[in-house]
C-alpha positions as CSV (number, residue, x, y, z in Angstrom):
1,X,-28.1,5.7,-18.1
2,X,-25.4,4.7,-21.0
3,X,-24.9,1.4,-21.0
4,X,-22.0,-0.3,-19.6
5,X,-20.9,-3.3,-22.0
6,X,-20.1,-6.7,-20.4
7,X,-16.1,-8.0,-19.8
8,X,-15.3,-11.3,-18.6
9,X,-13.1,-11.5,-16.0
10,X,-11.4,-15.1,-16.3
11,X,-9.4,-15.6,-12.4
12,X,-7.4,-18.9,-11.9
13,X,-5.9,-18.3,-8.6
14,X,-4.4,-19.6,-5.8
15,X,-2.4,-17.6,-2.5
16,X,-1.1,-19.4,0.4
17,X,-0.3,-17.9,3.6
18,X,-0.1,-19.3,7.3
19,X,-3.4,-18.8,8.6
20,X,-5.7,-18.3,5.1
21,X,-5.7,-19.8,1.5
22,X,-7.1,-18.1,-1.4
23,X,-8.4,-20.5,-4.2
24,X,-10.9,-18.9,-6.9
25,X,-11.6,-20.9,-9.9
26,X,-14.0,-18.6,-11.4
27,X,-15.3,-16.9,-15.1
28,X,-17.1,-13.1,-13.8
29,X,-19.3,-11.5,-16.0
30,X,-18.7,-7.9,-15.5
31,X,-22.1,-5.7,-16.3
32,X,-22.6,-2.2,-14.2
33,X,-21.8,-3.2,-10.4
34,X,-20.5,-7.3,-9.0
35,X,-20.4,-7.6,-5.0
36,X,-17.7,-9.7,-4.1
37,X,-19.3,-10.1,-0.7
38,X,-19.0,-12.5,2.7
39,X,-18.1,-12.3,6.1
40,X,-14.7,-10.4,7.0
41,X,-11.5,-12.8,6.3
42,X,-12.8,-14.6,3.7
43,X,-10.5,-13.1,1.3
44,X,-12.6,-10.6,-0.3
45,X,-9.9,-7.7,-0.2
46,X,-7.3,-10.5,-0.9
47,X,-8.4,-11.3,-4.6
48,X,-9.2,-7.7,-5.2
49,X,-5.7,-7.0,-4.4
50,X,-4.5,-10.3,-6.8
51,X,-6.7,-9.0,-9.2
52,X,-5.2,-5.5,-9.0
53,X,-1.5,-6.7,-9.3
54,X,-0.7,-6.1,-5.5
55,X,-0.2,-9.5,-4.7
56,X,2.8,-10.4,-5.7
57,X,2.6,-14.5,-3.9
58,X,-0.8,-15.4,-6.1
59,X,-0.2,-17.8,-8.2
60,X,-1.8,-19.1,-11.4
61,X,-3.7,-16.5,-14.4
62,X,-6.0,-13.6,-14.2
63,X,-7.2,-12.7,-17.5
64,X,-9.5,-9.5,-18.3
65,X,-11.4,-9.3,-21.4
66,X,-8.4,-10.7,-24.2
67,X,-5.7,-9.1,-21.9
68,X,-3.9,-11.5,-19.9
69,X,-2.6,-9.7,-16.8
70,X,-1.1,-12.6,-15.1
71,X,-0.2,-16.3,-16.3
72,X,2.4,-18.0,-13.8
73,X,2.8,-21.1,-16.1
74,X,4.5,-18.9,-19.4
75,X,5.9,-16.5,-16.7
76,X,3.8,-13.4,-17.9
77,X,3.1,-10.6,-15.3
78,X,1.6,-7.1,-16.1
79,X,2.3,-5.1,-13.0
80,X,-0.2,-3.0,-11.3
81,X,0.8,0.3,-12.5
82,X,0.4,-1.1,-16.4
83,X,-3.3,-2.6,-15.6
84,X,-6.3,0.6,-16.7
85,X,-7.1,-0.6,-13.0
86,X,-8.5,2.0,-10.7
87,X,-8.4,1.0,-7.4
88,X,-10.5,2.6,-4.2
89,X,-9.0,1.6,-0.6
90,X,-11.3,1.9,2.3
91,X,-9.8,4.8,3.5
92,X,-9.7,6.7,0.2
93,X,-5.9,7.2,0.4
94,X,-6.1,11.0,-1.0
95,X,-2.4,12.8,-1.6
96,X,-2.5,14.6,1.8
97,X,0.0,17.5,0.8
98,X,-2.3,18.2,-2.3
99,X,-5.7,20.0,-2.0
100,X,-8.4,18.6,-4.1
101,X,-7.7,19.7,-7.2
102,X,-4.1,18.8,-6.9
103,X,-5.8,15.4,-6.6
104,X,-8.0,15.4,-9.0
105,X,-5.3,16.8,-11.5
106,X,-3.1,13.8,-11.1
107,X,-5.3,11.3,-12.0
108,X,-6.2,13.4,-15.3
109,X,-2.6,14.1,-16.4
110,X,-2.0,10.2,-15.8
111,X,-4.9,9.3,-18.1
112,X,-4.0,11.9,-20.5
113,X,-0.1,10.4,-20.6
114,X,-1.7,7.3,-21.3
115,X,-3.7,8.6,-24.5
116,X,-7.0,9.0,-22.7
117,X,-9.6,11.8,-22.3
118,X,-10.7,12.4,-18.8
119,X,-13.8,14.9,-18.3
120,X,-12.9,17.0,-15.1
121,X,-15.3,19.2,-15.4
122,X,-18.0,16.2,-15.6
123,X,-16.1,14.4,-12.7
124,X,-16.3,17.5,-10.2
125,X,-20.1,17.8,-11.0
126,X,-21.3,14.2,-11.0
127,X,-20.1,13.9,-7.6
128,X,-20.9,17.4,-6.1
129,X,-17.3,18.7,-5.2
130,X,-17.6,21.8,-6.6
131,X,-17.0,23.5,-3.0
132,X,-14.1,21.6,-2.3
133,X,-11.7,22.0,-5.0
134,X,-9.4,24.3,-2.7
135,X,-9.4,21.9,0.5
136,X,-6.9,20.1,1.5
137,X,-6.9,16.5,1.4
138,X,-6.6,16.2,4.8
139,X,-9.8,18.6,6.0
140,X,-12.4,16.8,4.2
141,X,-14.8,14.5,5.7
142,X,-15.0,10.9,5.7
143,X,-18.0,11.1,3.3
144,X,-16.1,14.2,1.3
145,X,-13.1,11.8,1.2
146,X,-14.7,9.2,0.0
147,X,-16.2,10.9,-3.3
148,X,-13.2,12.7,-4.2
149,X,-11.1,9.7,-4.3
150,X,-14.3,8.2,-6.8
151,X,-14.1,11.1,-9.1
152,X,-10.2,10.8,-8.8
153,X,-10.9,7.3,-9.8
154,X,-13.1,8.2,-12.4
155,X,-10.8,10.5,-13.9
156,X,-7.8,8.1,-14.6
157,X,-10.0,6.3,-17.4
158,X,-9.8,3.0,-16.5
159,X,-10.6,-0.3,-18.2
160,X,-11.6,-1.6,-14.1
161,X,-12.7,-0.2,-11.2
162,X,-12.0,-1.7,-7.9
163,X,-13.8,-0.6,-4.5
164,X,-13.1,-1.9,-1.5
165,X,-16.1,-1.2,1.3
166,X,-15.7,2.3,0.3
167,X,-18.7,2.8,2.8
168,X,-16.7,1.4,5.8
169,X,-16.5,3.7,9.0
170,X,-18.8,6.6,7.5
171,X,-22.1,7.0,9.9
172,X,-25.6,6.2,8.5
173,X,-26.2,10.1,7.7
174,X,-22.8,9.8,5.6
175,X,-23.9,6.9,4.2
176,X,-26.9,7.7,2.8
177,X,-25.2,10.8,1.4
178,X,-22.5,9.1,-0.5
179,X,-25.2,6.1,-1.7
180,X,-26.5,8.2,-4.7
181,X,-23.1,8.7,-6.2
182,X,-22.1,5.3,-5.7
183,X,-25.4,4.4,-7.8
184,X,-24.4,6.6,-10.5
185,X,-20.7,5.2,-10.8
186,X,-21.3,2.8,-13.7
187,X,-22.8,5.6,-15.5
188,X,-20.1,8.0,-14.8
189,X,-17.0,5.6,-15.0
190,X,-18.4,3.8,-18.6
191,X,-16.1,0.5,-16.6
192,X,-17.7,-1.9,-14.9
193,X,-16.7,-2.3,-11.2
194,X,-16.2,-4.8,-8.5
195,X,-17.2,-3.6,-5.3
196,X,-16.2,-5.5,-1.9
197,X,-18.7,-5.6,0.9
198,X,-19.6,-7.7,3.8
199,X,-22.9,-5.9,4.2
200,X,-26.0,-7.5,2.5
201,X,-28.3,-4.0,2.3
202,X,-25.1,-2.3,0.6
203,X,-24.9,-5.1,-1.8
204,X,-28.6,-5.2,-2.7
205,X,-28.6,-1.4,-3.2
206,X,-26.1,-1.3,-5.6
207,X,-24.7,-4.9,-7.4
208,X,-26.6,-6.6,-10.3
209,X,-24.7,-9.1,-10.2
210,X,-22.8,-10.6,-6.9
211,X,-19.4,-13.2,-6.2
212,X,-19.9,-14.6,-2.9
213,X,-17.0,-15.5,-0.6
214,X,-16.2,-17.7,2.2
215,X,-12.9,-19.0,3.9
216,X,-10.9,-18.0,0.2
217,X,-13.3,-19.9,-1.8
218,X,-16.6,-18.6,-4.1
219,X,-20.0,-19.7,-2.8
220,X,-21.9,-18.7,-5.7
221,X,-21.6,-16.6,-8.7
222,X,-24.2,-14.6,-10.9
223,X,-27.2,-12.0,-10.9
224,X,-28.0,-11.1,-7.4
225,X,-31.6,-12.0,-7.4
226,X,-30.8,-16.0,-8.3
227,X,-28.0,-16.1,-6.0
228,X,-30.2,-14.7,-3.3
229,X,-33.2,-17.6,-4.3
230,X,-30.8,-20.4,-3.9
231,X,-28.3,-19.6,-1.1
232,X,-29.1,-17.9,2.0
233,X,-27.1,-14.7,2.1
234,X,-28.1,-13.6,5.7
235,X,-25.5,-15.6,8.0
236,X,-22.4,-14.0,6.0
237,X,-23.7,-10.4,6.2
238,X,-22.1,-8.2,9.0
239,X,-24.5,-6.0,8.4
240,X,-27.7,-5.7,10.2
241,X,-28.5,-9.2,11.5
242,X,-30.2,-12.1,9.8
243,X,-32.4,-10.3,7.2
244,X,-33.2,-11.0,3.5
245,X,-33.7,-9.4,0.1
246,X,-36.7,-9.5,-2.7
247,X,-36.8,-8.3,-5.8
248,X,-40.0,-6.6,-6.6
249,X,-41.9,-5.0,-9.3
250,X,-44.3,-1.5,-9.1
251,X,-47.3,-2.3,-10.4
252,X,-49.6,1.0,-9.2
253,X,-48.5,4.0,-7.4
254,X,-51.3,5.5,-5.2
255,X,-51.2,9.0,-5.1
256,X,-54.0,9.8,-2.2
257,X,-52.5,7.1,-0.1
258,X,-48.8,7.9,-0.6
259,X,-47.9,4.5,-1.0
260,X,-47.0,2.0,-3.9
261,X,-48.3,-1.3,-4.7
262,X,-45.2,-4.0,-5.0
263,X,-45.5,-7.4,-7.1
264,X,-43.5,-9.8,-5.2
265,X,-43.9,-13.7,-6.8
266,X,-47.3,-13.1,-7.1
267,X,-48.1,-11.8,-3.6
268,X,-48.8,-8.0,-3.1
269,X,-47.2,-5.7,-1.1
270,X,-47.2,-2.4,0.0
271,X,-44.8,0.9,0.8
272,X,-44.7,4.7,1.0
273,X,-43.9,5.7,-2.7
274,X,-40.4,6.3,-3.1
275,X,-39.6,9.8,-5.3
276,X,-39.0,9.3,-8.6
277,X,-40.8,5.8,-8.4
278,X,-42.7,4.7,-11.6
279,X,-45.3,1.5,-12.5
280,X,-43.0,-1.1,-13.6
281,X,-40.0,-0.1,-11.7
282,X,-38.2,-3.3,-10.4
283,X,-37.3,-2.2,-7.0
284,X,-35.0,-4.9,-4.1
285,X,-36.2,-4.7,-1.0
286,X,-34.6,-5.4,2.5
287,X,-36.6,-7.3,5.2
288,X,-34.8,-7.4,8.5
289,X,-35.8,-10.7,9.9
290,X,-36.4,-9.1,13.3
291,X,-39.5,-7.3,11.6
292,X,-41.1,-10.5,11.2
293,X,-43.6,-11.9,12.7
294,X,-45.5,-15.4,12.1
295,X,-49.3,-16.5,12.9
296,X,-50.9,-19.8,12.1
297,X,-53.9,-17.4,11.2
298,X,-54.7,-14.9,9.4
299,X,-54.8,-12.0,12.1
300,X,-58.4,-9.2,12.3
301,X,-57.7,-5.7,11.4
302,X,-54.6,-4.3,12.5
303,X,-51.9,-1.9,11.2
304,X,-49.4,-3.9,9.8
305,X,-50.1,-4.0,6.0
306,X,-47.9,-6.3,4.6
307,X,-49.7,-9.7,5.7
308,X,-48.4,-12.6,3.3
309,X,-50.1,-16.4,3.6
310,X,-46.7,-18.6,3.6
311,X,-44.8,-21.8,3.6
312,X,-42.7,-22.5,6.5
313,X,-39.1,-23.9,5.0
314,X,-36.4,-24.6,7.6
315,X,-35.9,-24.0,11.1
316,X,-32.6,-23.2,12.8
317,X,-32.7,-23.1,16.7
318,X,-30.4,-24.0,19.3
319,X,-31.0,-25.0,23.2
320,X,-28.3,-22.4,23.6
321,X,-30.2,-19.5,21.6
322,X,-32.9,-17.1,23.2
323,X,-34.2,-16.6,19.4
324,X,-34.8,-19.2,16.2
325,X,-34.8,-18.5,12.3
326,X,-37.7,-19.8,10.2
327,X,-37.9,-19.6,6.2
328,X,-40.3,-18.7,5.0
329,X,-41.6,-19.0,1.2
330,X,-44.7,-17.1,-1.2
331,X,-44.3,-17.2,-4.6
332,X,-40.8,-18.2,-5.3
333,X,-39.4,-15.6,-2.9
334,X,-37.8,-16.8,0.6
335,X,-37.6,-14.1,4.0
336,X,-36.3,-15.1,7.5
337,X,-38.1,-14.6,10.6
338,X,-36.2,-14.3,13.9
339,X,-38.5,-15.6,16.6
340,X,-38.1,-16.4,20.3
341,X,-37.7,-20.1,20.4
342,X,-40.6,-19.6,23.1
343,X,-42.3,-18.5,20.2
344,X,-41.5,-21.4,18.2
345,X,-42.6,-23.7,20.5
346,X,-45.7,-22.4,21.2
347,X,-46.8,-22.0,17.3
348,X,-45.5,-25.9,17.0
349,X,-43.9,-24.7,13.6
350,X,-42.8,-27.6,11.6
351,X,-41.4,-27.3,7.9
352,X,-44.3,-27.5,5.2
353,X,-46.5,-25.3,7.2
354,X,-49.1,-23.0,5.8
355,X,-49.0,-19.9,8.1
356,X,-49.0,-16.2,7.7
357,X,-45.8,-13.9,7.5
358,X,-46.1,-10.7,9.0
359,X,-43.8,-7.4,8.1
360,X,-43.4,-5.3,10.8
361,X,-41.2,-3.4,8.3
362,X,-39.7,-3.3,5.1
363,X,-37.9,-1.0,3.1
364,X,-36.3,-0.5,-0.2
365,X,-32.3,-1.5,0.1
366,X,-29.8,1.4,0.7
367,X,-32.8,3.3,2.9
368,X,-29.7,3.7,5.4
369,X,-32.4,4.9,8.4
């Protein structure tokens, strides 16, 4: 994959309006995919918009790379259509009246005008659009939407690119189609991106780095596998329910078996080999906390094979709430177990506890099934 090279993305910025204010005090360091992710309404779209020049009430300095794009205090303002900003709105926003090409041939002739070198040939391949050059924009897909207005994005060259839950309102079977493409961006747009989510599997699938968001303010800020160690992502994904990522390592693929040996803080576990899997391969994986269980022993033969001994870290239950949440650690890696409060009370779980975490199920993030 070429490498992308790193921008900083310097944002000083504060919007006001009735019901929400956006404050964002923050430095990003821009390398392949950063999530800008939380819960809806807390003003993810918002600074992608201020970023992009679309928000004409924020207030204070946004400054890419050495390219200061807004600085209210000398009165300096680069509008939208001046920023190498490519921006992808959740519904794609093709040109109707155009069929794909049309499309396509826009953004190019932009870039061109503006002394760049778009590839459309590349573009059209990379994201398998071949067939669709002479539809209209308004007979595709959602999923056949959704990559044309990438590779349209692609080809206007841009210094940025800007995707907002580009996955929103497609079914799991469009999902998973569109995933592989999405993976590929970096490679294919040479720009780093920031990509807006709420969902937590999405995120893990595709960011390296993640900006998380709550109520107009940043939570935390840097590679996704520390931010994921130090604040519980879980309760401000809209995703799939409390659940929880790990970052893991192949250490042995076993043919016979079909299934791959994972290194994860130390502890092993296991999973069907995923194609194109190799030793050494770090690999995230997401661990719906409905899949699992807890025993104060070690359980006798059975078939779940991920059984990990564990330290139980806190407890959230209510009087109100059929079910509780229990942290659990191994090796410097945390994942949530949702358990009836029956449960709970019946194990007497107290924080500190040495029991045994079992995974019903796990799979490797962006397995959309």
């Amino acid at each position: 994959m070429a490498s992308v090279s790193a921008d900083r993305l310097s944002l000083d910025i504060a919007l006001a309006r009735k019901t929400f204010s956006l404050n964002v005090r923050e430095t990003l360091v821009l390398d392949g995919v950063t999530a800008v992710f939380g819960p809806s309404g807390s003003g993810k779209t918002t600074l992608l918009r201020a970023i992009a020049g679309l928000e004409s009430g924020a207030e204070g300095s946004i400054c890419f790379a050495e390219t200061v794009w807004r600085d209210s205090a000398e009165g300096n303002f680069v509008p939208a259509h001046q920023r190498a900003v490519a921006y992808v709105f959740q519904d794609a926003r093709l040109f109707s009246h155009l069929d794909v090409r049309g499309n396509l041939d826009f953004a190019a002739k932009r870039a061109r005008k503006a002394g760049r070198a778009p590839n459309v040939d590349g573009a059209v391949e990379a994201f398998g659009i071949q067939g669709l050059q002479d539809r209209r924009a308004d007979s595709l897909s959602g999923g056949e939407s959704r990559r044309v207005a990438l590779a349209r994005a692609v080809l206007s060259c841009p210094d940025l690119m800007l995707l907002d839950e580009p996955l929103t309102g497609l079914d799991r079977a469009a999902r998973r189609e569109i995933l592989p493409f999405l993976k590929r961006l970096p490679e294919q747009s040479a720009c780093p991106i920031l990509y807006v989510s709420h969902d937590l599997e999405e995120v893990a699938a595709l960011a390296s780095r993640i900006v998380v968001m709550r109520e107009g303010q940043v939570l935390a800020n840097g590679p996704i596998g520390e931010v994921g160690r130090s604040l519980d992502l879980g309760p401000l994904s809209e995703g799939a329910g409390p659940a929880s990522l790990i970052e893991v390592q192949v250490t042995r693929i076993d043919t016979d078996g079909g299934l791959m040996a994972l290194d994860a803080g130390g502890e092993v576990l296991r999973l069907p080999a995923a194609p194109g899997t190799q030793e050494g391969d770090r690999l995230r994986l997401f661990i719906d906390a409905r899949d699992v269980a807890i025993a104060v022993e070690r359980p006798g033969p059975m078939s779940i094979r991920n059984i990990l001994p564990a330290q139980v870290g806190r407890i959230v239950s209510s009087d109100t709430a059929a079910d509780a949440l229990v942290d659990l650690f191994f090796g410097g890696e945390m994942i949530s177990a949702q358990i009836t409060r029956q449960a709970l009370s019946e194990l007497q779980l107290e924080t500190g506890q040495q029991v045994f975490a079992l995974m019903k199920s796990v799979r490797l993030a962006g397995d959309f099934r």
